[in-house]
mmCIF file of the N, C-alpha and C atoms, coordinates in Angstrom:
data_MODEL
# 
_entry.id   MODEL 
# 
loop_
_atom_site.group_PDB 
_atom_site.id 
_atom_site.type_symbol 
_atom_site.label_atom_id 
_atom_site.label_alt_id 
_atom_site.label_comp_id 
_atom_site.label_asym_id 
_atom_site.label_entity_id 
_atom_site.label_seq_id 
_atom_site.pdbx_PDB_ins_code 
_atom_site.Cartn_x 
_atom_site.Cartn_y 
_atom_site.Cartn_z 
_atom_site.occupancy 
_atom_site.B_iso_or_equiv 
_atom_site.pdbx_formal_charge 
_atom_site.auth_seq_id 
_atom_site.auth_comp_id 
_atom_site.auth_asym_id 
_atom_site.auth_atom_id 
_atom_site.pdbx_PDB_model_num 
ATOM 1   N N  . UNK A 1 1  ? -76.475 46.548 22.704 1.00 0.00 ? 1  UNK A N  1 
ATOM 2   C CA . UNK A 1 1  ? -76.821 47.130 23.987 1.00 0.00 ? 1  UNK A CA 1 
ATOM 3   C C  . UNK A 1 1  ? -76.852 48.645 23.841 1.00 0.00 ? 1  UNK A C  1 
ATOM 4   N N  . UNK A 1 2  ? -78.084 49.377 25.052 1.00 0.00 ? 2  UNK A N  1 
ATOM 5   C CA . UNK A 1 2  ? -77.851 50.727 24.373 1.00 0.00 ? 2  UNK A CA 1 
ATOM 6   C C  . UNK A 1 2  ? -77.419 50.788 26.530 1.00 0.00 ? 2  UNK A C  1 
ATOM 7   N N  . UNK A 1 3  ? -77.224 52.019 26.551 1.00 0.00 ? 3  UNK A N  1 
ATOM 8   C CA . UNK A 1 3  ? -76.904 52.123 28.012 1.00 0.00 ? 3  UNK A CA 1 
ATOM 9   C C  . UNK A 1 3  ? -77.257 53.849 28.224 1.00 0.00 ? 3  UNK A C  1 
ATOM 10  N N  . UNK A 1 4  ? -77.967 54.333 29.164 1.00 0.00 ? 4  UNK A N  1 
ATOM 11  C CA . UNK A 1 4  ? -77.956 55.731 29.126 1.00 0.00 ? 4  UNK A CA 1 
ATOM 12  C C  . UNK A 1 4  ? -76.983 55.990 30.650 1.00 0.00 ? 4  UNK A C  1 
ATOM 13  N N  . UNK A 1 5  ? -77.540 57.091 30.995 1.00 0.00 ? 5  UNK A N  1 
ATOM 14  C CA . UNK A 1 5  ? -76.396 57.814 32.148 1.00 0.00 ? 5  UNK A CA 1 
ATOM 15  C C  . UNK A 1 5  ? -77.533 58.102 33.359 1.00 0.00 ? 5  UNK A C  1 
ATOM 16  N N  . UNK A 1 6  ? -78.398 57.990 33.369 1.00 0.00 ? 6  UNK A N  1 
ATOM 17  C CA . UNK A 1 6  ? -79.222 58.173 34.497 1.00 0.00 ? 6  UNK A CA 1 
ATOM 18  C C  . UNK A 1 6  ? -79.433 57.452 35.681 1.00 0.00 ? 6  UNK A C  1 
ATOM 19  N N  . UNK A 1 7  ? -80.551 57.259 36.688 1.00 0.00 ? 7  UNK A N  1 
ATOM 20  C CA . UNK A 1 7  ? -79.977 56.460 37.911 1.00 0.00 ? 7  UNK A CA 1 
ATOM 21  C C  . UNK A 1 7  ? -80.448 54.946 38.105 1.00 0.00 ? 7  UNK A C  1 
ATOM 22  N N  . UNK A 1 8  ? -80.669 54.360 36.415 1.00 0.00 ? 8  UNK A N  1 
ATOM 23  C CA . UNK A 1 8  ? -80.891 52.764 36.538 1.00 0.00 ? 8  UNK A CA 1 
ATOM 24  C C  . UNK A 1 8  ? -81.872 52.436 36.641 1.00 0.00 ? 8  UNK A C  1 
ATOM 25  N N  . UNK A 1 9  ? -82.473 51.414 36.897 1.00 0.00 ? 9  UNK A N  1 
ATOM 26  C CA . UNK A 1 9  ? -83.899 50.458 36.684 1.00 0.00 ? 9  UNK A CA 1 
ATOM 27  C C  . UNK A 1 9  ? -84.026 49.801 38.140 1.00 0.00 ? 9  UNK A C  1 
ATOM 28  N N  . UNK A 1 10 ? -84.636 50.566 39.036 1.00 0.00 ? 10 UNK A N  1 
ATOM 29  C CA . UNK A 1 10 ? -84.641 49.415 40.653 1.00 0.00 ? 10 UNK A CA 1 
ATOM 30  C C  . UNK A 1 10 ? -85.545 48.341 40.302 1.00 0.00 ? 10 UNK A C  1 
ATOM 31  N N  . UNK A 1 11 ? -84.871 47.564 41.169 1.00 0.00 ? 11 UNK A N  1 
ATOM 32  C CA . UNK A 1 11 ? -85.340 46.155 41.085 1.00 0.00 ? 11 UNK A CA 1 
ATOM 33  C C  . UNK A 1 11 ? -86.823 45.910 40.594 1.00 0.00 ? 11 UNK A C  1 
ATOM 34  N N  . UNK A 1 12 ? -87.111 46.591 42.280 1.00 0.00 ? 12 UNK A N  1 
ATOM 35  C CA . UNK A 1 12 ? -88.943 46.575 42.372 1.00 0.00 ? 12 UNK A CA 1 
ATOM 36  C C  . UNK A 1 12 ? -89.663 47.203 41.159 1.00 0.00 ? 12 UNK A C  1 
ATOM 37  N N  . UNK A 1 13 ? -89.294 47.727 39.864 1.00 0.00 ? 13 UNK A N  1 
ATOM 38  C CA . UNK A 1 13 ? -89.959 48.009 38.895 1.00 0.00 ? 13 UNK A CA 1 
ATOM 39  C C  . UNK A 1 13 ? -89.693 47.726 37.796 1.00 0.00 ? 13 UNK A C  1 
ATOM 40  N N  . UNK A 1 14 ? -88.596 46.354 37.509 1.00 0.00 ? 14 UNK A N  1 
ATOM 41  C CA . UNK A 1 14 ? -87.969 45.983 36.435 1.00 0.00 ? 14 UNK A CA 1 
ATOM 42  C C  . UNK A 1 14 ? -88.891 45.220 35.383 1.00 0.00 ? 14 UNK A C  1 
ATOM 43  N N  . UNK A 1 15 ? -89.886 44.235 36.376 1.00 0.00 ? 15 UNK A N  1 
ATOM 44  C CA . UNK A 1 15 ? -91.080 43.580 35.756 1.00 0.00 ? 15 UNK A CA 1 
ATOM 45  C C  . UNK A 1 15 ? -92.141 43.940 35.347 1.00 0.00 ? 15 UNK A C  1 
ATOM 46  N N  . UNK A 1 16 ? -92.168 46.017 35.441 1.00 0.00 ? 16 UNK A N  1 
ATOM 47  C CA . UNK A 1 16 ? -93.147 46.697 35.025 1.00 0.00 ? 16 UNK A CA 1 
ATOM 48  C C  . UNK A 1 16 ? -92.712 47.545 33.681 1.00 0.00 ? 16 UNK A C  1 
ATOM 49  N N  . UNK A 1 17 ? -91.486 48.008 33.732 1.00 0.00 ? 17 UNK A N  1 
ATOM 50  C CA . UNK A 1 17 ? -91.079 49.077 32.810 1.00 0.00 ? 17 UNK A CA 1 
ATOM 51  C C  . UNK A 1 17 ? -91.127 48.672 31.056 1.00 0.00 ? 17 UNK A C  1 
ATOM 52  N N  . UNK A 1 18 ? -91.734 47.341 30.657 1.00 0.00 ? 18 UNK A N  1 
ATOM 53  C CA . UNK A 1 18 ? -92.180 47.201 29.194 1.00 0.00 ? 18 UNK A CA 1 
ATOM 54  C C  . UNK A 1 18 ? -93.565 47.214 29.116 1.00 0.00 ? 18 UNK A C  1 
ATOM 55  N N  . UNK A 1 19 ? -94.589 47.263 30.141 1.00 0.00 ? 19 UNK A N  1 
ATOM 56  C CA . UNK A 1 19 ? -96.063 47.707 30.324 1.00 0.00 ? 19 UNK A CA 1 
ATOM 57  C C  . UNK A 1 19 ? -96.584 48.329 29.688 1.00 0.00 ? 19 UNK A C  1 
ATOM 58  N N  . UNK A 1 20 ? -97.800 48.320 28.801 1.00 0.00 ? 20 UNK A N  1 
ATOM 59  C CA . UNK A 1 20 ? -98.117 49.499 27.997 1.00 0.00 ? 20 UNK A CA 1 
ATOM 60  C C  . UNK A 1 20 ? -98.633 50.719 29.620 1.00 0.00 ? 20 UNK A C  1 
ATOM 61  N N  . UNK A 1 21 ? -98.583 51.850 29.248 1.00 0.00 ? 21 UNK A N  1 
ATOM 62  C CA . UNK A 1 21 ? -98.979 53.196 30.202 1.00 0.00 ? 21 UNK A CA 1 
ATOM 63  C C  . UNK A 1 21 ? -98.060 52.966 31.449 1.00 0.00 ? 21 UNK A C  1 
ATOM 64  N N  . UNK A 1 22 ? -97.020 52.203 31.736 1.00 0.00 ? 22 UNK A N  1 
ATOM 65  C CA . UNK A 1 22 ? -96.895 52.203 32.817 1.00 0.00 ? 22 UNK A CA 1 
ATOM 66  C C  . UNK A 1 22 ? -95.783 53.177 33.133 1.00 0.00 ? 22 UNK A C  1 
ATOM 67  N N  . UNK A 1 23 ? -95.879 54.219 33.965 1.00 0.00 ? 23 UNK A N  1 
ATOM 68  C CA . UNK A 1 23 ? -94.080 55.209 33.659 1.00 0.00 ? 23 UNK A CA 1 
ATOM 69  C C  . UNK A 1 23 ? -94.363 55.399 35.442 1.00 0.00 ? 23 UNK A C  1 
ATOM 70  N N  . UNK A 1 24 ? -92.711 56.255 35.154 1.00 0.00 ? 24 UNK A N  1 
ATOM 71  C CA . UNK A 1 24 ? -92.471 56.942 37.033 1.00 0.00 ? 24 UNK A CA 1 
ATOM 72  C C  . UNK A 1 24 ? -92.489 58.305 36.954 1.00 0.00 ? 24 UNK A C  1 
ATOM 73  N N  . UNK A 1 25 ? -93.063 58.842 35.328 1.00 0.00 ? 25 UNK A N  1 
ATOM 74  C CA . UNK A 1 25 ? -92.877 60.563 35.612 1.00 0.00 ? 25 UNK A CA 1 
ATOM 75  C C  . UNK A 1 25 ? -93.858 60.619 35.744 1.00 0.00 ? 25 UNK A C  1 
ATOM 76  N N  . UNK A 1 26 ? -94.053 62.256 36.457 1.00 0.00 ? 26 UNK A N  1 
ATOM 77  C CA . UNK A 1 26 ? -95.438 62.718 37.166 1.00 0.00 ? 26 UNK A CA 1 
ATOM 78  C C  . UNK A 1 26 ? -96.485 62.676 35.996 1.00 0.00 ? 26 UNK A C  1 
ATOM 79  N N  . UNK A 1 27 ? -97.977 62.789 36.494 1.00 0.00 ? 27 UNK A N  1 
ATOM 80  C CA . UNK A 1 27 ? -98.852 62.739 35.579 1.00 0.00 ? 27 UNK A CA 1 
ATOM 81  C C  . UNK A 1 27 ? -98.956 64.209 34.774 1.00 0.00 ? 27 UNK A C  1 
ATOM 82  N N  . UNK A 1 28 ? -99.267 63.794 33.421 1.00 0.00 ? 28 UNK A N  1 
ATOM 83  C CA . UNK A 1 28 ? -99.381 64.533 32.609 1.00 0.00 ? 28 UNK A CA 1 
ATOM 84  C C  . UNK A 1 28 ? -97.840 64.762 31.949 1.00 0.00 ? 28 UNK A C  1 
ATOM 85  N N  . UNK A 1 29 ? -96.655 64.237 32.162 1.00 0.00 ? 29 UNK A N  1 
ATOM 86  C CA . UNK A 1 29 ? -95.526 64.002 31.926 1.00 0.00 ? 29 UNK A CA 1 
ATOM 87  C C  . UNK A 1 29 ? -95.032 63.049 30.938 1.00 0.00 ? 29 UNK A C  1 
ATOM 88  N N  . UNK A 1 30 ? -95.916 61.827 30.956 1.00 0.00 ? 30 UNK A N  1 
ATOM 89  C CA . UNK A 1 30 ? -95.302 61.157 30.786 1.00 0.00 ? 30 UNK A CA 1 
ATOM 90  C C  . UNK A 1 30 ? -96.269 59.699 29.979 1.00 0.00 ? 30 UNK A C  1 
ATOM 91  N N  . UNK A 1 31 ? -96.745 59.285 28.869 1.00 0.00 ? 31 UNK A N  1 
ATOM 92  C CA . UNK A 1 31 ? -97.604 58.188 28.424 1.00 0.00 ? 31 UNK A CA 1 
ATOM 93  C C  . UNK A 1 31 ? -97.171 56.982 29.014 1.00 0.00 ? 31 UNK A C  1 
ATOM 94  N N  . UNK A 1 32 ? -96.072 56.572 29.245 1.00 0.00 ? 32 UNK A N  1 
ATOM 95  C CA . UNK A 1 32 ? -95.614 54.990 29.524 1.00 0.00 ? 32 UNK A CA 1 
ATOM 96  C C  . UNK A 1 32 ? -95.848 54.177 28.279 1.00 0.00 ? 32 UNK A C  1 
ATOM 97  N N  . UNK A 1 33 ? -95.787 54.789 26.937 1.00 0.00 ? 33 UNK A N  1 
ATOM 98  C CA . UNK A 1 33 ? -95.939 53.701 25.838 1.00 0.00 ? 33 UNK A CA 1 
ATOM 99  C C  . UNK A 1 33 ? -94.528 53.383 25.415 1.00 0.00 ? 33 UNK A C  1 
ATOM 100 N N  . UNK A 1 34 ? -93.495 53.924 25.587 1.00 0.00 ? 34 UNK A N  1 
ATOM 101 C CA . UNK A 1 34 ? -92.320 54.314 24.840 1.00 0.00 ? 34 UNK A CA 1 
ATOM 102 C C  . UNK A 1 34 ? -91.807 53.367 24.777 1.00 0.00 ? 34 UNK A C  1 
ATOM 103 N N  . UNK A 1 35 ? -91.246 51.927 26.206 1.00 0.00 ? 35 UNK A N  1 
ATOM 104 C CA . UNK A 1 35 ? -90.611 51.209 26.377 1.00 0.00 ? 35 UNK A CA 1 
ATOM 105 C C  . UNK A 1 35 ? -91.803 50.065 25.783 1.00 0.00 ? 35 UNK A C  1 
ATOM 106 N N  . UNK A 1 36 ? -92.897 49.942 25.929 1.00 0.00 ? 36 UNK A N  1 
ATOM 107 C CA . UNK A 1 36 ? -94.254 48.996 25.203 1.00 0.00 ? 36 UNK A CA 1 
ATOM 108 C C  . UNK A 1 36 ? -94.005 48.874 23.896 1.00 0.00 ? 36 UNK A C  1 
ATOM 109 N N  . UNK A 1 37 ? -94.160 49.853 23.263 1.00 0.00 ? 37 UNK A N  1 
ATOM 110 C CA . UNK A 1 37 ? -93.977 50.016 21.712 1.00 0.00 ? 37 UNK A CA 1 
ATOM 111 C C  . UNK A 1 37 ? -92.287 49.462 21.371 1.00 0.00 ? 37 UNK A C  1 
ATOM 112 N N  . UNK A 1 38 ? -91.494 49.493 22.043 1.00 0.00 ? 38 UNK A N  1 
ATOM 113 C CA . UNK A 1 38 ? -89.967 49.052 21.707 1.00 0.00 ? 38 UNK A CA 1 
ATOM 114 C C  . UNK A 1 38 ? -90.051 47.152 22.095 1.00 0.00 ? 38 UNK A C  1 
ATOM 115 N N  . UNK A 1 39 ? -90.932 46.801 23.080 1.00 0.00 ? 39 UNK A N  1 
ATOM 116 C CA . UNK A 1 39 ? -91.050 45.761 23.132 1.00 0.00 ? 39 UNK A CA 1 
ATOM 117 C C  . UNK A 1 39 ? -91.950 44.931 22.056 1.00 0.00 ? 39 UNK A C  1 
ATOM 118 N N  . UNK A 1 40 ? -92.980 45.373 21.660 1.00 0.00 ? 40 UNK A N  1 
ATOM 119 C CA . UNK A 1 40 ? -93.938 45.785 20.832 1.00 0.00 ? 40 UNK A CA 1 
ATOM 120 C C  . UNK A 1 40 ? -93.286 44.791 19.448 1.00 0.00 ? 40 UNK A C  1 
ATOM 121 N N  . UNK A 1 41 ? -92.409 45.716 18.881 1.00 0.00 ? 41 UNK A N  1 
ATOM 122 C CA . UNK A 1 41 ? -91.342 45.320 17.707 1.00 0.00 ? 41 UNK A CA 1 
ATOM 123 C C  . UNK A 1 41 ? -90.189 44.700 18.151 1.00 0.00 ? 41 UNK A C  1 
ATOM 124 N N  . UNK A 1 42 ? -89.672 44.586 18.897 1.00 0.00 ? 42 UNK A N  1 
ATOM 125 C CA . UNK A 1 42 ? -88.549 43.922 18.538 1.00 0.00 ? 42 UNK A CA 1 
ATOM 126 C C  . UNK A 1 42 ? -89.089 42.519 19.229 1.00 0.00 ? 42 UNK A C  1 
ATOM 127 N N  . UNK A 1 43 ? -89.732 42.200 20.012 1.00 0.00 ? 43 UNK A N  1 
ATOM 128 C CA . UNK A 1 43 ? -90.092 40.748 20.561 1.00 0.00 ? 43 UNK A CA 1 
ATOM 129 C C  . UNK A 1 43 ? -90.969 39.972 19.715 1.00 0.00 ? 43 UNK A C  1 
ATOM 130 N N  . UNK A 1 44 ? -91.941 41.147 19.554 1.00 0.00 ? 44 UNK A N  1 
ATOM 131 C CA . UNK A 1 44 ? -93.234 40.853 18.731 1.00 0.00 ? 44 UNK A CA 1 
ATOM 132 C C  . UNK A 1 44 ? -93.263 40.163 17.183 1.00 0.00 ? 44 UNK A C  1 
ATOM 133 N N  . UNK A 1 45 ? -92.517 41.829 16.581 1.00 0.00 ? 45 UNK A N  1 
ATOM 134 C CA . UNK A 1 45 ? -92.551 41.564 15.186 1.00 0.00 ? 45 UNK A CA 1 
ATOM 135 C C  . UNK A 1 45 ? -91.063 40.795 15.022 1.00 0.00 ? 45 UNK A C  1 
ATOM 136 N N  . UNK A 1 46 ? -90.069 41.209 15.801 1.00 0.00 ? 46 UNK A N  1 
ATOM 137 C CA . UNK A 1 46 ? -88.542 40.668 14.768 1.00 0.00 ? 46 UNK A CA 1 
ATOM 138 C C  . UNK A 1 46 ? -88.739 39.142 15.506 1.00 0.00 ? 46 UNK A C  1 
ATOM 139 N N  . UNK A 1 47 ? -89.081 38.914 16.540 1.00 0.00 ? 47 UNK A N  1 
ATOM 140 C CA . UNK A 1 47 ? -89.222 37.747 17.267 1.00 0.00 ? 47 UNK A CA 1 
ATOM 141 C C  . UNK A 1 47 ? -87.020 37.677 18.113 1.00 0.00 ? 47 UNK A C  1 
ATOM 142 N N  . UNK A 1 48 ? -87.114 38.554 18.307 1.00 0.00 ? 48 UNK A N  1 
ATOM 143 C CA . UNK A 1 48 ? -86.232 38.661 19.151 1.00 0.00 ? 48 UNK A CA 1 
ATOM 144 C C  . UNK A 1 48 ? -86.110 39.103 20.643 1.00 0.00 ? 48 UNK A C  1 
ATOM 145 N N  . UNK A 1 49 ? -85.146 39.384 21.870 1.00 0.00 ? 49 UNK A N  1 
ATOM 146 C CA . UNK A 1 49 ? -85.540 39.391 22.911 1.00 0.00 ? 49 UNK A CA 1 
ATOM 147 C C  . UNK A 1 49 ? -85.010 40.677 23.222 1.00 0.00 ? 49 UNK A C  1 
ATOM 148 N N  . UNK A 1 50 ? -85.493 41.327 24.261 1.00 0.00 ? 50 UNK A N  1 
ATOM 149 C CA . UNK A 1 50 ? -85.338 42.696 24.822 1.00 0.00 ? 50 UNK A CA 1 
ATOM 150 C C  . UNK A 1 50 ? -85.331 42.546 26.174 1.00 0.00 ? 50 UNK A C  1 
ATOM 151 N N  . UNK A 1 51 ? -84.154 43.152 27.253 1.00 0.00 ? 51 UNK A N  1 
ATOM 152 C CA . UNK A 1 51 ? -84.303 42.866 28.827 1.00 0.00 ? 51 UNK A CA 1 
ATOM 153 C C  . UNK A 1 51 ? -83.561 44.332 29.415 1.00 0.00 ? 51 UNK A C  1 
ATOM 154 N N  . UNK A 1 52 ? -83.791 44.449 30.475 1.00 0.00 ? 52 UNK A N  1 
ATOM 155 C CA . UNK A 1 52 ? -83.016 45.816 31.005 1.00 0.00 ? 52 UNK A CA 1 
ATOM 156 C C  . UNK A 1 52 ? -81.958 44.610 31.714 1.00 0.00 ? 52 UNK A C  1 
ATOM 157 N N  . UNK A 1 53 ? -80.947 45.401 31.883 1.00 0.00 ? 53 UNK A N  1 
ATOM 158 C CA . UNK A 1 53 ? -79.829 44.688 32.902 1.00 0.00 ? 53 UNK A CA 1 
ATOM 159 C C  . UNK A 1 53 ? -79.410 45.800 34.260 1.00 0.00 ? 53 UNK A C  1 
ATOM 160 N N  . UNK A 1 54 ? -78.999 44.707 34.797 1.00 0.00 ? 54 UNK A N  1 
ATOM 161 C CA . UNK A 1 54 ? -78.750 45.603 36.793 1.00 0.00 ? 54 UNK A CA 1 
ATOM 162 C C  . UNK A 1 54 ? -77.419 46.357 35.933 1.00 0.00 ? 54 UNK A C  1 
ATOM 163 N N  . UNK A 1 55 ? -77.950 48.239 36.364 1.00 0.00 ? 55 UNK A N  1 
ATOM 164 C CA . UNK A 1 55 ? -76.776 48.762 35.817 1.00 0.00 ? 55 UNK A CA 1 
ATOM 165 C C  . UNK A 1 55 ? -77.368 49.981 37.077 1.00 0.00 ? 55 UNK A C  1 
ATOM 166 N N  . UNK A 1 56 ? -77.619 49.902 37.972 1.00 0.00 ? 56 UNK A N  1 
ATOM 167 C CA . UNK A 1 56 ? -77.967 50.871 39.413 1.00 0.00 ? 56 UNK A CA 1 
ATOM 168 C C  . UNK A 1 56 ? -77.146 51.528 39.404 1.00 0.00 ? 56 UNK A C  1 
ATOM 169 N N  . UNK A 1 57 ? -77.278 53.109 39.380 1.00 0.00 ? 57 UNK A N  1 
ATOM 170 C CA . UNK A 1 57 ? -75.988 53.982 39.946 1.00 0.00 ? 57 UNK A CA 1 
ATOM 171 C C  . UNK A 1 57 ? -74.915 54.614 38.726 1.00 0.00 ? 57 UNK A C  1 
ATOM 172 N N  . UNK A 1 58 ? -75.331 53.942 37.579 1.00 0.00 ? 58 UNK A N  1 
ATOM 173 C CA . UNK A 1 58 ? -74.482 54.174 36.089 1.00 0.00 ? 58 UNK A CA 1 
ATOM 174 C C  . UNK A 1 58 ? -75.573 54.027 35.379 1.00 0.00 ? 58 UNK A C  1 
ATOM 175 N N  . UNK A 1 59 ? -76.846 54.075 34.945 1.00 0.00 ? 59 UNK A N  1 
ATOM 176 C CA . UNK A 1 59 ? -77.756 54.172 34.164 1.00 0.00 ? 59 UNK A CA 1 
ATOM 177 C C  . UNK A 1 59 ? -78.370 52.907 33.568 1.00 0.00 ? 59 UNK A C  1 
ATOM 178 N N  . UNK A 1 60 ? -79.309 52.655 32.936 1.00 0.00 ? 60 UNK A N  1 
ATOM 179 C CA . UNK A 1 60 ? -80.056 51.218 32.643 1.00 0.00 ? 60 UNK A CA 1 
ATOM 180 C C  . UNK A 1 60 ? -79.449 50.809 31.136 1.00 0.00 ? 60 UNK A C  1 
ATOM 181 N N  . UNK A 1 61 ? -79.299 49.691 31.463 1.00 0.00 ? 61 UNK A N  1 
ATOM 182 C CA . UNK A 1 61 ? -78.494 49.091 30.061 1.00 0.00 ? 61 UNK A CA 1 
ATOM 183 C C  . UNK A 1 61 ? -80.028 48.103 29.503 1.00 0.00 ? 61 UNK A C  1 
ATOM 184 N N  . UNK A 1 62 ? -80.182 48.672 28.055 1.00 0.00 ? 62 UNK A N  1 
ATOM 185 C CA . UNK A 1 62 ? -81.144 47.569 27.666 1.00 0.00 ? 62 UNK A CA 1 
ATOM 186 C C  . UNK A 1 62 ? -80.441 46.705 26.651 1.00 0.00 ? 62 UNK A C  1 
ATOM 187 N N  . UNK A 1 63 ? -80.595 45.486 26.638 1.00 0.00 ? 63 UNK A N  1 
ATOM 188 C CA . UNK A 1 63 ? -79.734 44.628 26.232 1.00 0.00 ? 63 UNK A CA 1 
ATOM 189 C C  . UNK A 1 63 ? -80.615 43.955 24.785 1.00 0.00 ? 63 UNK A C  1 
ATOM 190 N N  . UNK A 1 64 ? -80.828 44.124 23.453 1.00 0.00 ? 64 UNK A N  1 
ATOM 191 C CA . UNK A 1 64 ? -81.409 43.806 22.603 1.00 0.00 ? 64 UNK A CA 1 
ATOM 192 C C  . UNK A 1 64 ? -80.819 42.354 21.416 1.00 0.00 ? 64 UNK A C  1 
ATOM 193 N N  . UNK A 1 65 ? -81.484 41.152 21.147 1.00 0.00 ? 65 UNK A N  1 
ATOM 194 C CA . UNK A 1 65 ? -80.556 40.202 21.012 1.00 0.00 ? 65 UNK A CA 1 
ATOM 195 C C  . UNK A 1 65 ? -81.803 39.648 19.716 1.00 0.00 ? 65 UNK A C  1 
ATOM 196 N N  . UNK A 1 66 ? -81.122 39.915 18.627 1.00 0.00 ? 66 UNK A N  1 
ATOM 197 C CA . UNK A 1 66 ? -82.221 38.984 17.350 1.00 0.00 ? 66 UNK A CA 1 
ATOM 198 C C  . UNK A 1 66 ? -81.703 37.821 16.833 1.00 0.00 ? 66 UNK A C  1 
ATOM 199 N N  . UNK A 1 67 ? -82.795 37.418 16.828 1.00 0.00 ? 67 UNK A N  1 
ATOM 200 C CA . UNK A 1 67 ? -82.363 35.774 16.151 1.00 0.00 ? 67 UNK A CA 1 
ATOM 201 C C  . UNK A 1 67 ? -81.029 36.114 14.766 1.00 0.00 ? 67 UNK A C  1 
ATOM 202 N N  . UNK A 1 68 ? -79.945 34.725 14.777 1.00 0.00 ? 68 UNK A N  1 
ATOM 203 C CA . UNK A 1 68 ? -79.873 35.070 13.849 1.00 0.00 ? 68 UNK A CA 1 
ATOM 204 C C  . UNK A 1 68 ? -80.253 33.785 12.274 1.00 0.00 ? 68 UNK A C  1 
ATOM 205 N N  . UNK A 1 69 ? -81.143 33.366 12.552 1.00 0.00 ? 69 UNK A N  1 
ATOM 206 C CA . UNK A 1 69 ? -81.382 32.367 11.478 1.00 0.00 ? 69 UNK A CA 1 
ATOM 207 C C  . UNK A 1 69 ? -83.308 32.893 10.848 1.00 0.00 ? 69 UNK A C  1 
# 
């Protein structure tokens, strides 16, 4: 798990934030590939799973889990 300090993942955009282009910083700020490309490889290529978890108010916890066989 990695966890940062910022103000979390609201609900209403949890099913968007692995989107390729999709971001919440202003334009010209911001590509939206960052969290795509992390899904990208670790789902894609390792065939493992990647999820944000409800961490509102204490920062977004992404929770990363690889096979182990």
């Amino acid at each position: 798990e990695v966890q940062d300090n910022g103000t979390g993942v609201p609900e209403e955009i949890k099913n968007r934030i692995f989107d390729p282009f999709y971001t919440t910083k202003e334009v010209g700020k911001g590509t939206g590939q960052g969290l795509a490309i992390c899904r990208d490889i670790i789902v894609k290529k390792h065939e493992a799973s990647l999820c944000v978890l409800d961490a509102l108010e204490s920062g977004a916890i992404f929770q990363i889990m690889f096979p182990t066989t």
